[in-house]
C-alpha atoms as an extended CHARMM CRD file, in Angstrom:
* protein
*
       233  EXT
         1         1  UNK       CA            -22.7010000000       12.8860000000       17.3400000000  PROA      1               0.0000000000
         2         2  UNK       CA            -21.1210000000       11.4170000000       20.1550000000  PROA      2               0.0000000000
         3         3  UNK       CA            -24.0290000000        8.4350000000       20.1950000000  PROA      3               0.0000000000
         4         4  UNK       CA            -22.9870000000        7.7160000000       16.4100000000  PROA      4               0.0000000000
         5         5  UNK       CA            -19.4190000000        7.2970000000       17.0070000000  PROA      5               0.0000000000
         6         6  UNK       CA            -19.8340000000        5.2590000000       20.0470000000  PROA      6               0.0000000000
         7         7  UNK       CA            -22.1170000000        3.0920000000       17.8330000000  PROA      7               0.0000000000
         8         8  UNK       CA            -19.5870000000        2.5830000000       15.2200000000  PROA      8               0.0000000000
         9         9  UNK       CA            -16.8430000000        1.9090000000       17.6050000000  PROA      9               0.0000000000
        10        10  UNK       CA            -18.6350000000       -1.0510000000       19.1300000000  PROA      10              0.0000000000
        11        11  UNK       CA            -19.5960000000       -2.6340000000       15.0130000000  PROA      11              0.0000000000
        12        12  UNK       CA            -18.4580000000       -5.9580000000       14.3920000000  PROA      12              0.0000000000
        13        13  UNK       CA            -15.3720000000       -5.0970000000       12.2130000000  PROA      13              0.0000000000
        14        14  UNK       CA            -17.3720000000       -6.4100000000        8.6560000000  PROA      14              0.0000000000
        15        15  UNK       CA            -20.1290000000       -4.8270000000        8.9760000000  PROA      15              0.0000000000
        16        16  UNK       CA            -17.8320000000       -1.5900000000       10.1180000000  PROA      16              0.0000000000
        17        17  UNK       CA            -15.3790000000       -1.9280000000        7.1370000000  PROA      17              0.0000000000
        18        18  UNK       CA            -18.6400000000       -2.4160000000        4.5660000000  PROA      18              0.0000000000
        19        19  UNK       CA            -20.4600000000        0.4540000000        5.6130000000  PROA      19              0.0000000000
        20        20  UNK       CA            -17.4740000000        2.6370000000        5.8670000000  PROA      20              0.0000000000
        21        21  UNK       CA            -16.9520000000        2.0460000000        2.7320000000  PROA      21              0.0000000000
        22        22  UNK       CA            -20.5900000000        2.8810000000        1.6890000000  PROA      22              0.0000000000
        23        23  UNK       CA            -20.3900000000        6.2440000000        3.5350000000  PROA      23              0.0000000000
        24        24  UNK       CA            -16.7530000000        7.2930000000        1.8840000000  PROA      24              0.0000000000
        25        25  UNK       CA            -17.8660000000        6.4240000000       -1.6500000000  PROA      25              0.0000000000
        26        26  UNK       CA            -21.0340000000        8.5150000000       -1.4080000000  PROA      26              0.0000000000
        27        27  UNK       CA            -19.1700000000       11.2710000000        0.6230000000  PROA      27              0.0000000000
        28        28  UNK       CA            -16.2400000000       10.9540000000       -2.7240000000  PROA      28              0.0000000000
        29        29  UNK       CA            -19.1460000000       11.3840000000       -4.9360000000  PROA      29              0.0000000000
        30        30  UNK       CA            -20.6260000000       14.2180000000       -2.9530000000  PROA      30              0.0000000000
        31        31  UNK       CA            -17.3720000000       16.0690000000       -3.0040000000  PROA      31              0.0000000000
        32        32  UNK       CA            -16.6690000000       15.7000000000       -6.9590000000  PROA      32              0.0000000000
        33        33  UNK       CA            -13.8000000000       13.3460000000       -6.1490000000  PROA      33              0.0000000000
        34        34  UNK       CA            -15.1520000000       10.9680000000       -8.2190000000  PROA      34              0.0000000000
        35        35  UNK       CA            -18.3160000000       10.7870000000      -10.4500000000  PROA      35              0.0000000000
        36        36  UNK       CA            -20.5770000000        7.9810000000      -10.6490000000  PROA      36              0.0000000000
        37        37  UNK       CA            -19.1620000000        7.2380000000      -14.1280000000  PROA      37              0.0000000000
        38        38  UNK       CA            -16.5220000000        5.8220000000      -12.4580000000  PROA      38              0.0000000000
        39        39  UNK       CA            -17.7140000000        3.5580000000       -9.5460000000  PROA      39              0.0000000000
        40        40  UNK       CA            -20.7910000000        1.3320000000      -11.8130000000  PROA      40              0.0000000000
        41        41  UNK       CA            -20.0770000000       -2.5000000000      -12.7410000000  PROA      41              0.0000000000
        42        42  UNK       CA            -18.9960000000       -2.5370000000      -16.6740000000  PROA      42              0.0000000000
        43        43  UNK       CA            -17.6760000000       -5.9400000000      -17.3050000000  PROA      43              0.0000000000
        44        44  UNK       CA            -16.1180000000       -5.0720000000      -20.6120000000  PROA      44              0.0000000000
        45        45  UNK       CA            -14.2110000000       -2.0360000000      -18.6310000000  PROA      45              0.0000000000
        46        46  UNK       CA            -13.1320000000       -4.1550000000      -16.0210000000  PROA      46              0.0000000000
        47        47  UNK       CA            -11.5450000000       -7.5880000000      -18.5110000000  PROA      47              0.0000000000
        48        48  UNK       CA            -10.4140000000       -4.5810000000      -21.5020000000  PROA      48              0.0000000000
        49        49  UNK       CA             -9.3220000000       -1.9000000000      -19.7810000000  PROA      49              0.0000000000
        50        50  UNK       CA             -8.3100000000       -3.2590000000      -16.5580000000  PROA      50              0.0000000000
        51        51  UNK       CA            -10.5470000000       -1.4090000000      -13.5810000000  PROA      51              0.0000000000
        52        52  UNK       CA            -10.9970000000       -3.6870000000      -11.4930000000  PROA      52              0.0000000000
        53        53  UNK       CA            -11.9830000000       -1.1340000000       -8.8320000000  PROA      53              0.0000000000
        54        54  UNK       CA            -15.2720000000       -1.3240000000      -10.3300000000  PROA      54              0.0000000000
        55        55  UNK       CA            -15.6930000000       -5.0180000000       -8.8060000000  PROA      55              0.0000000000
        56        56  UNK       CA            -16.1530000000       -2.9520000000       -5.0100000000  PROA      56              0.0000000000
        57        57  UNK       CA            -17.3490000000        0.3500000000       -6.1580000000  PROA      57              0.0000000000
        58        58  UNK       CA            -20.6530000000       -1.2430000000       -7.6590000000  PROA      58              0.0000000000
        59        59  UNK       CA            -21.2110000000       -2.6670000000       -4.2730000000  PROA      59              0.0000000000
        60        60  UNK       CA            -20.7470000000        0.6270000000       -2.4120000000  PROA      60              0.0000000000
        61        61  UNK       CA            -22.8070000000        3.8160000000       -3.8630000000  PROA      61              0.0000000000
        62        62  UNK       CA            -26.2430000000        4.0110000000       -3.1390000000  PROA      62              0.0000000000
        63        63  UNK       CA            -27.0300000000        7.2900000000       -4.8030000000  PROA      63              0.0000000000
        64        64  UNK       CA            -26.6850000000       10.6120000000       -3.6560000000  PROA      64              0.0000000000
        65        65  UNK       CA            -27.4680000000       11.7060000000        0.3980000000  PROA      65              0.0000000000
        66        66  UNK       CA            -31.1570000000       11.3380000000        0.6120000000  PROA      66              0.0000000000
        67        67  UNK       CA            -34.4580000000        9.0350000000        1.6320000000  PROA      67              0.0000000000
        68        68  UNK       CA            -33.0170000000        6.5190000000       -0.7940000000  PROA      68              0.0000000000
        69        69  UNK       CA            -29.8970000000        6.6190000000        0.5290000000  PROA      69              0.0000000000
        70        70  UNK       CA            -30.6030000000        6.9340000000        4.4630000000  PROA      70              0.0000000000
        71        71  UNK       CA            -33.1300000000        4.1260000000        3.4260000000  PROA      71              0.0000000000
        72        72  UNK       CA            -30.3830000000        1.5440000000        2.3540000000  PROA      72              0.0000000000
        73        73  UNK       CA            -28.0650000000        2.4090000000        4.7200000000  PROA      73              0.0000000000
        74        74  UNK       CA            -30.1480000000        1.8590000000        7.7460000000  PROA      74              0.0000000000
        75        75  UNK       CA            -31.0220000000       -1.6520000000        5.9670000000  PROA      75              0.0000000000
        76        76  UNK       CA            -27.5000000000       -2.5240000000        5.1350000000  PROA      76              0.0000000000
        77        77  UNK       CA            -26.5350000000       -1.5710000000        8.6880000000  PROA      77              0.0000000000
        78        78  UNK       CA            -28.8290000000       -3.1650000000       10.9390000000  PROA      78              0.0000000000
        79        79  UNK       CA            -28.7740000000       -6.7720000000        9.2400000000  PROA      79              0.0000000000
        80        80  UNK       CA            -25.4360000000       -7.0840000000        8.4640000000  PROA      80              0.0000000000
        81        81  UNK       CA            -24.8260000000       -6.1010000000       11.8130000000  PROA      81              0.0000000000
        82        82  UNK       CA            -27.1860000000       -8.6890000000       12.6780000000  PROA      82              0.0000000000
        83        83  UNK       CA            -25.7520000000      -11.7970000000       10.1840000000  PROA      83              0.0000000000
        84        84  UNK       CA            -22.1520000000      -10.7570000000       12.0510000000  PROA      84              0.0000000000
        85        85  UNK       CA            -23.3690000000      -10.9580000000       15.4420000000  PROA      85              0.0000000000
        86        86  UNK       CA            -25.8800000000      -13.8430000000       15.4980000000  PROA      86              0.0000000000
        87        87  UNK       CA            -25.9970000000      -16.9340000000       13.0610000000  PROA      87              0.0000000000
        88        88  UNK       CA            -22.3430000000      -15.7800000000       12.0620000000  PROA      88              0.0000000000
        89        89  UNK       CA            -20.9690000000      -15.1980000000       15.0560000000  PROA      89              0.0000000000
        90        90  UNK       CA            -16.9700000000      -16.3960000000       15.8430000000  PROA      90              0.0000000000
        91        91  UNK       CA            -17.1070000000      -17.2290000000       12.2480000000  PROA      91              0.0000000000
        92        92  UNK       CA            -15.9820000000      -13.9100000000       10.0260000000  PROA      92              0.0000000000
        93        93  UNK       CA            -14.6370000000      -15.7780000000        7.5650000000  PROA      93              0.0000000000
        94        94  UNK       CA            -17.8320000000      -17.7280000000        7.0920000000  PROA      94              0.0000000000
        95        95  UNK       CA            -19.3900000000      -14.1320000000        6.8940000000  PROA      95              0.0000000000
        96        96  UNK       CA            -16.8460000000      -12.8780000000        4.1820000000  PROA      96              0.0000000000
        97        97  UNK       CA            -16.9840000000      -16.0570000000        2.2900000000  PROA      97              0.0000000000
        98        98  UNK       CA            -20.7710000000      -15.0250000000        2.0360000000  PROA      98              0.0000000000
        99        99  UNK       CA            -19.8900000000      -11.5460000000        1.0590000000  PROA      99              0.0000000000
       100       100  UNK       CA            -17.8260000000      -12.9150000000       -1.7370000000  PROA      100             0.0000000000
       101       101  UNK       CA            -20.4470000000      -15.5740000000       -3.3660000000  PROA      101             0.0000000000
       102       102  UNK       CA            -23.0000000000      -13.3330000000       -2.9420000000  PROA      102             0.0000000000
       103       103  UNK       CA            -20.9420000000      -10.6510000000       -5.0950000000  PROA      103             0.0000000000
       104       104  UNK       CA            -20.1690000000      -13.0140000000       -7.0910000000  PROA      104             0.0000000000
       105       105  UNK       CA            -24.0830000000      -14.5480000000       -8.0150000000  PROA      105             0.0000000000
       106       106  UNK       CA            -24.8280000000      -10.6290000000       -8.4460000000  PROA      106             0.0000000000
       107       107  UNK       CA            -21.9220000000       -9.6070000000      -10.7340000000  PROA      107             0.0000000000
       108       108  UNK       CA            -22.6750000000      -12.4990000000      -12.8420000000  PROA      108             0.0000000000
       109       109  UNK       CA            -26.1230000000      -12.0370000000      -13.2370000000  PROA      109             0.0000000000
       110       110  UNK       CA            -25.5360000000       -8.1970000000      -13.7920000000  PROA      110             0.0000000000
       111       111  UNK       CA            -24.0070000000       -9.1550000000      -16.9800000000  PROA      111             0.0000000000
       112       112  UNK       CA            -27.1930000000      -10.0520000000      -18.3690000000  PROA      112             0.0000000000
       113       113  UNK       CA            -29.4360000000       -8.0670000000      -16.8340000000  PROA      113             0.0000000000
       114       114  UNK       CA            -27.0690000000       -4.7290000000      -17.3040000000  PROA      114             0.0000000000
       115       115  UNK       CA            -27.4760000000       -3.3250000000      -14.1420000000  PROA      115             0.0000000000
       116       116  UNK       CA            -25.1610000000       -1.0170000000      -12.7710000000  PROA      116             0.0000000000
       117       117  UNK       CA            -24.8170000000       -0.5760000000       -9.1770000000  PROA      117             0.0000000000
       118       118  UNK       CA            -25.1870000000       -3.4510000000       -6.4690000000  PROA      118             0.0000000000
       119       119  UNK       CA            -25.5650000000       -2.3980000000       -3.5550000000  PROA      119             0.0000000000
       120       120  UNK       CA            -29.2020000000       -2.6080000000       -2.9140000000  PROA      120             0.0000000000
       121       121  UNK       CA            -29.3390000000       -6.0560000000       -4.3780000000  PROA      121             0.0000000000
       122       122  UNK       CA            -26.8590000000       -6.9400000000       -2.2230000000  PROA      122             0.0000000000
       123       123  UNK       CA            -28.5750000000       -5.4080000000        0.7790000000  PROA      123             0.0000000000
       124       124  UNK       CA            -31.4830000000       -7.4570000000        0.2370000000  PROA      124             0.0000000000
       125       125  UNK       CA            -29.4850000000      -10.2400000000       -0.1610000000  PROA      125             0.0000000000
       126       126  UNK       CA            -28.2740000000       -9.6130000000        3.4680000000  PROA      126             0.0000000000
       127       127  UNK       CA            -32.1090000000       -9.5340000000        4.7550000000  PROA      127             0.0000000000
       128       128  UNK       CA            -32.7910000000      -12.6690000000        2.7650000000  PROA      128             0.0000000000
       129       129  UNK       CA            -30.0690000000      -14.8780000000        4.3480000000  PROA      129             0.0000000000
       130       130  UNK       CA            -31.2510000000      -13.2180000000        7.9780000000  PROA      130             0.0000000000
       131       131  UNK       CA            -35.0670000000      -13.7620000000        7.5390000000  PROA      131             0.0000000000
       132       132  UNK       CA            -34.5290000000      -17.1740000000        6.5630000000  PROA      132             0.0000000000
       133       133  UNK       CA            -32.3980000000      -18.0280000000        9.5250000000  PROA      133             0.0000000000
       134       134  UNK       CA            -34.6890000000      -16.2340000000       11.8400000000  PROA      134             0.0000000000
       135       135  UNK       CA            -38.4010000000      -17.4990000000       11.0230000000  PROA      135             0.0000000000
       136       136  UNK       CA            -40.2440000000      -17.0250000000       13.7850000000  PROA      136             0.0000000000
       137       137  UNK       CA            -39.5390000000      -13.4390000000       13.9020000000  PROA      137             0.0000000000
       138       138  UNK       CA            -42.5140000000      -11.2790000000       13.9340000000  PROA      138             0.0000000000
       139       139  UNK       CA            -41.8260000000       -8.0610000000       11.9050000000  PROA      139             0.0000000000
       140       140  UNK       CA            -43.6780000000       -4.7390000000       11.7890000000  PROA      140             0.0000000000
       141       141  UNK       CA            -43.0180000000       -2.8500000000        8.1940000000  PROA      141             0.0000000000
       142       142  UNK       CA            -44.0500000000        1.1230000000        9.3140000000  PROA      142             0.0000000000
       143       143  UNK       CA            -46.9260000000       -0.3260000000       11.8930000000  PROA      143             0.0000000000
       144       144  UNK       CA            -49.3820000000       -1.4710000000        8.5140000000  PROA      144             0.0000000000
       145       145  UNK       CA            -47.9050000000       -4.9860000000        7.4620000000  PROA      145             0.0000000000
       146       146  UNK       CA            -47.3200000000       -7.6570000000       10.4580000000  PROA      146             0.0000000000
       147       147  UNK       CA            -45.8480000000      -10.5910000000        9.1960000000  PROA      147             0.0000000000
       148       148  UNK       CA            -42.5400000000      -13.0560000000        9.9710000000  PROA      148             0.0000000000
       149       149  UNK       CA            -39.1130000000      -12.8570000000        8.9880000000  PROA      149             0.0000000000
       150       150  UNK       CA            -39.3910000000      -14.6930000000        5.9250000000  PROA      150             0.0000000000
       151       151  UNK       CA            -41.5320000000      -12.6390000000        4.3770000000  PROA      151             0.0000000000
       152       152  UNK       CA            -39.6610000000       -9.3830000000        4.6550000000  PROA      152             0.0000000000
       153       153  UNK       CA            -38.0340000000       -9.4910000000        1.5020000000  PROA      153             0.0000000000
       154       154  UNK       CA            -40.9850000000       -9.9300000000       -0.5670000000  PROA      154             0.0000000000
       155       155  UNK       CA            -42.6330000000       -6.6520000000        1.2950000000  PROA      155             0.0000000000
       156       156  UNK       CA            -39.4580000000       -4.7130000000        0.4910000000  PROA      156             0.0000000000
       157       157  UNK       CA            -40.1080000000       -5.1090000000       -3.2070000000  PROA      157             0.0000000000
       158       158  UNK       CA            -43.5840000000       -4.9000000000       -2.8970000000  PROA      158             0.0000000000
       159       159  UNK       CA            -42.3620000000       -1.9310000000       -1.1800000000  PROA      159             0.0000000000
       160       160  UNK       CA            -40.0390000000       -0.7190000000       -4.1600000000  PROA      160             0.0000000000
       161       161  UNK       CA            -42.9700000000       -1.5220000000       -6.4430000000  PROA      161             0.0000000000
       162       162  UNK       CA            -45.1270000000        1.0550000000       -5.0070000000  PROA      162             0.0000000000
       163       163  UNK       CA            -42.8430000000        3.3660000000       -5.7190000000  PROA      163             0.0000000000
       164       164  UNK       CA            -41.8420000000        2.8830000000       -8.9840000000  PROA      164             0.0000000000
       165       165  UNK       CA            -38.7120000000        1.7010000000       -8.0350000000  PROA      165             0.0000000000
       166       166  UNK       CA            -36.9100000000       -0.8190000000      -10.2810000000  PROA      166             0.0000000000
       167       167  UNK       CA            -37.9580000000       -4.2830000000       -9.0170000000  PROA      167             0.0000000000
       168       168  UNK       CA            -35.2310000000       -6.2600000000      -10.8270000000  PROA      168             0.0000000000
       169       169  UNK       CA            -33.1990000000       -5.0190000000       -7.7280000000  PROA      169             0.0000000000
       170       170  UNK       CA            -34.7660000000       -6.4400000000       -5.3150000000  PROA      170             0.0000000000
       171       171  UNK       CA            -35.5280000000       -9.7870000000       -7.4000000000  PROA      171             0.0000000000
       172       172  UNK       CA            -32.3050000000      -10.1570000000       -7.7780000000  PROA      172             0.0000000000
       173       173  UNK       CA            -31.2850000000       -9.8530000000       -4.2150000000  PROA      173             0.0000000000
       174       174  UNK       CA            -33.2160000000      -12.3780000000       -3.8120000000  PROA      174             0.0000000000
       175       175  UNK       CA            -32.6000000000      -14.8350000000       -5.8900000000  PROA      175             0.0000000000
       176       176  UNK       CA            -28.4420000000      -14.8500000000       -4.9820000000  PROA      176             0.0000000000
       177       177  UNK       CA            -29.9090000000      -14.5050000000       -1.3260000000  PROA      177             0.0000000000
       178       178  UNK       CA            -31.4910000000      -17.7170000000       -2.3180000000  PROA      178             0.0000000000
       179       179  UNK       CA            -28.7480000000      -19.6490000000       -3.9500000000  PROA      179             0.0000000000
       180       180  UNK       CA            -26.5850000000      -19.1120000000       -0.4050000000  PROA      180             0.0000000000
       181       181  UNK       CA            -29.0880000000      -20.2010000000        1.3860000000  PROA      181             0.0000000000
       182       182  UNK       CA            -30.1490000000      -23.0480000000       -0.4030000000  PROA      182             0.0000000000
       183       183  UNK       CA            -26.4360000000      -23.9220000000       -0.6730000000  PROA      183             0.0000000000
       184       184  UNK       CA            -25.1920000000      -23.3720000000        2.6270000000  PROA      184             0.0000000000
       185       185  UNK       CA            -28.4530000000      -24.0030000000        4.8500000000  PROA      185             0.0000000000
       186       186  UNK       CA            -30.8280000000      -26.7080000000        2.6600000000  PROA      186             0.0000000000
       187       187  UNK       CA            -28.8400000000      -28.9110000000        0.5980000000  PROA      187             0.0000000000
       188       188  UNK       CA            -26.0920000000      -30.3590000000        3.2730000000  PROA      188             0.0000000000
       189       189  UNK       CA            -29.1840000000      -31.3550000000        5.4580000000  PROA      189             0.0000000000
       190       190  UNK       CA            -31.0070000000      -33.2210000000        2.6410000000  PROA      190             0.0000000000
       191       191  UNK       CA            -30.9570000000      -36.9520000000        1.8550000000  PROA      191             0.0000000000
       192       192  UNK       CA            -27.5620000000      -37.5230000000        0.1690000000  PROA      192             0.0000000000
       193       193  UNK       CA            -26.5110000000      -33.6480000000        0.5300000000  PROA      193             0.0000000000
       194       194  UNK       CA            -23.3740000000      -32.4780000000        1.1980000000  PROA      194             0.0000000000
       195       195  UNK       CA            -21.7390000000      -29.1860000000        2.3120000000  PROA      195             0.0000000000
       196       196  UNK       CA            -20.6960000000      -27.1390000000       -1.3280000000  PROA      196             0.0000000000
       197       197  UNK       CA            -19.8770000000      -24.0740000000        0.2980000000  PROA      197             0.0000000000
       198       198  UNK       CA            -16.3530000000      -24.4550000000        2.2240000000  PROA      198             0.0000000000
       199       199  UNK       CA            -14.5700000000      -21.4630000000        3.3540000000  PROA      199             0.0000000000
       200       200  UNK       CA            -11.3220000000      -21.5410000000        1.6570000000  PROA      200             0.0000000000
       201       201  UNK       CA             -8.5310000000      -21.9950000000        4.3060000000  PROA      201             0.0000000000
       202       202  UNK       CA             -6.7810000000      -18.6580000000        3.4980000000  PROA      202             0.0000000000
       203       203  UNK       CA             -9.6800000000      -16.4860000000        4.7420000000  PROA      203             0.0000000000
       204       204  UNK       CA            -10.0260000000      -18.6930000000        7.9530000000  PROA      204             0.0000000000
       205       205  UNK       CA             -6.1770000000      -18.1610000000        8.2570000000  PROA      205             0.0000000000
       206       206  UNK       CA             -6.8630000000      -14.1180000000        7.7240000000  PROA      206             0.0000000000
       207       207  UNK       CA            -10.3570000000      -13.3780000000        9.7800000000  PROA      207             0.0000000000
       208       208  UNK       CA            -10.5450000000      -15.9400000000       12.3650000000  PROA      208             0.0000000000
       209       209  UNK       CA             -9.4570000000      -15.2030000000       15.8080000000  PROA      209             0.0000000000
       210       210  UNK       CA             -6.9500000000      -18.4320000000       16.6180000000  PROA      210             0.0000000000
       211       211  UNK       CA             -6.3570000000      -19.0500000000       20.0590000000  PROA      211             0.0000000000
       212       212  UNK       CA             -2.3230000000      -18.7790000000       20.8870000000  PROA      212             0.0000000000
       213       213  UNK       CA             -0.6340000000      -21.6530000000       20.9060000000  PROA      213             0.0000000000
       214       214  UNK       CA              0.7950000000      -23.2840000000       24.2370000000  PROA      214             0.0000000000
       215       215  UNK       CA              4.4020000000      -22.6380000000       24.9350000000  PROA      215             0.0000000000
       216       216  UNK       CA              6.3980000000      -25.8440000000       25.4260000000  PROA      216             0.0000000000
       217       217  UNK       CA              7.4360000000      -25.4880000000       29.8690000000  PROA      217             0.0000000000
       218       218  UNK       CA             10.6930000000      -25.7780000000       28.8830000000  PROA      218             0.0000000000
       219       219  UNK       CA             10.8040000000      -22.6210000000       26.4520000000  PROA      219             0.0000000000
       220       220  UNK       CA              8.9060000000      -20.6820000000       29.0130000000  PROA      220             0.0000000000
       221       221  UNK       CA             10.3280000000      -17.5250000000       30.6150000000  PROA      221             0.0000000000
       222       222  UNK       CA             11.7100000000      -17.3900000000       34.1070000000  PROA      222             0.0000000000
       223       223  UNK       CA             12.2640000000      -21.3270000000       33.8780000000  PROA      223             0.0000000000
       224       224  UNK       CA             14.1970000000      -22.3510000000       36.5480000000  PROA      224             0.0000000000
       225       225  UNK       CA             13.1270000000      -25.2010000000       38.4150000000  PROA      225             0.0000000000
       226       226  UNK       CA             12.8140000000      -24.0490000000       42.1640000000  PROA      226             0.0000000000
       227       227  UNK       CA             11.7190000000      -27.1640000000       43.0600000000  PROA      227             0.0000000000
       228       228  UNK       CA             14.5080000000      -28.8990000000       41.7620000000  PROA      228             0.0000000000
       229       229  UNK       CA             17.1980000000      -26.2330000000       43.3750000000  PROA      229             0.0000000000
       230       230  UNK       CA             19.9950000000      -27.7240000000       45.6970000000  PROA      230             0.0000000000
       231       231  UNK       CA             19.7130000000      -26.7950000000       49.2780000000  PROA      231             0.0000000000
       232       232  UNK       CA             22.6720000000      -25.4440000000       51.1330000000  PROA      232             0.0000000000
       233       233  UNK       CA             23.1010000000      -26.8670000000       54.9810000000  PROA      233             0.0000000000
């Protein structure tokens, strides 16, 4: 226990306030505090009848405690936690800028697909954006498949195919994992490309770490000149 909490004291604070948020909503589900009837995306509930809560709670329930949902965690965990601390580094806002397109690609695509929760197609668009920054990373997927980053996404819903899992998930994951990533990482480096994808100056202003700003000597404490003091004969 003691090992776990240590671990989530030391989390970059995204990736700690994301999957704190995971573990609550399943926990409030658990519990009967809520039902899942509450927490899935329903566009028309959300303009007509004004829950808006519904625009996080999609993101954040992963099913009931179980292989499915130890399975996501561990996956939403470990590469946000990588995204945070390596290609995103000094940059949170960068990283919830990111968070917000990305919700936003899914929740308008969920309107015509119908699908309900987002949180695994979010978590795949999390290993997308990582394996595609990270390509010369050999992985090992349960010490069968060896293969580099890039390809990881594509096992995970070969993965999900094999068991009968909804692929349209994973797909679509993948596809706003894409759009980012084409956006923020392809395009600007192209012939005649620019950068699309500027963090708005309010969530620089709210995440970033700003260095303090030098006090003027004269409005300094304890500012009397010594040097300058008379000397009495």
């Amino acid at each position: 226990m003691q090992s776990i909490l240590d671990a989530y004291s030391v989390m970059p604070p995204i990736t700690r306030a994301y999957t704190t948020a995971c573990v609550l909503t399943t926990v409030a589900v658990q519990l009967d505090f809520v039902t899942p009837f509450h927490l899935y995306f329903n566009w028309e509930l959300i303009m007509k009848h004004g829950q808006i809560w519904r625009l996080l709670t999609s993101f954040c329930f992963f099913g009931s405690f179980g292989f499915s949902f130890v399975f996501n965690m561990i996956f939403n965990y470990r590469y946000c936690l990588m995204l945070e601390e390596g290609s995103f580094r000094g940059r949170q806002a960068d990283f919830v800028y990111m968070f917000i397109l990305g919700a936003l690609f899914m929740m308008i695509s969920a309107v015509f697909v119908h699908m309900l929760f987002l949180g695994q197609a979010f978590t795949i668009m999390l290993v997308y954006v990582w394996a595609r920054r990270n390509p010369h990373i050999r992985m090992n997927f349960f010490h069968v498949l060896s293969f580099h980053a890039p390809y990881l996404p594509w096992v995970l819903l070969l993965f999900s195919l094999l068991l009968g899992n909804n692929v349209l998930v994973d797909f679509l994951g993948i596809a706003c994992g894409h759009m980012y990533y084409f956006l923020e990482d392809v395009f600007p480096r192209q012939e005649g490309g620019m950068r699309i994808l500027e963090t708005p100056t309010i969530l620089s202003y709210l995440f970033d770490e700003r260095e303090p700003e030098p006090i003027a000597e004269e409005e300094r404490p304890g500012g009397f000149d010594w040097a300058e003091a008379p000397i009495e004969e």
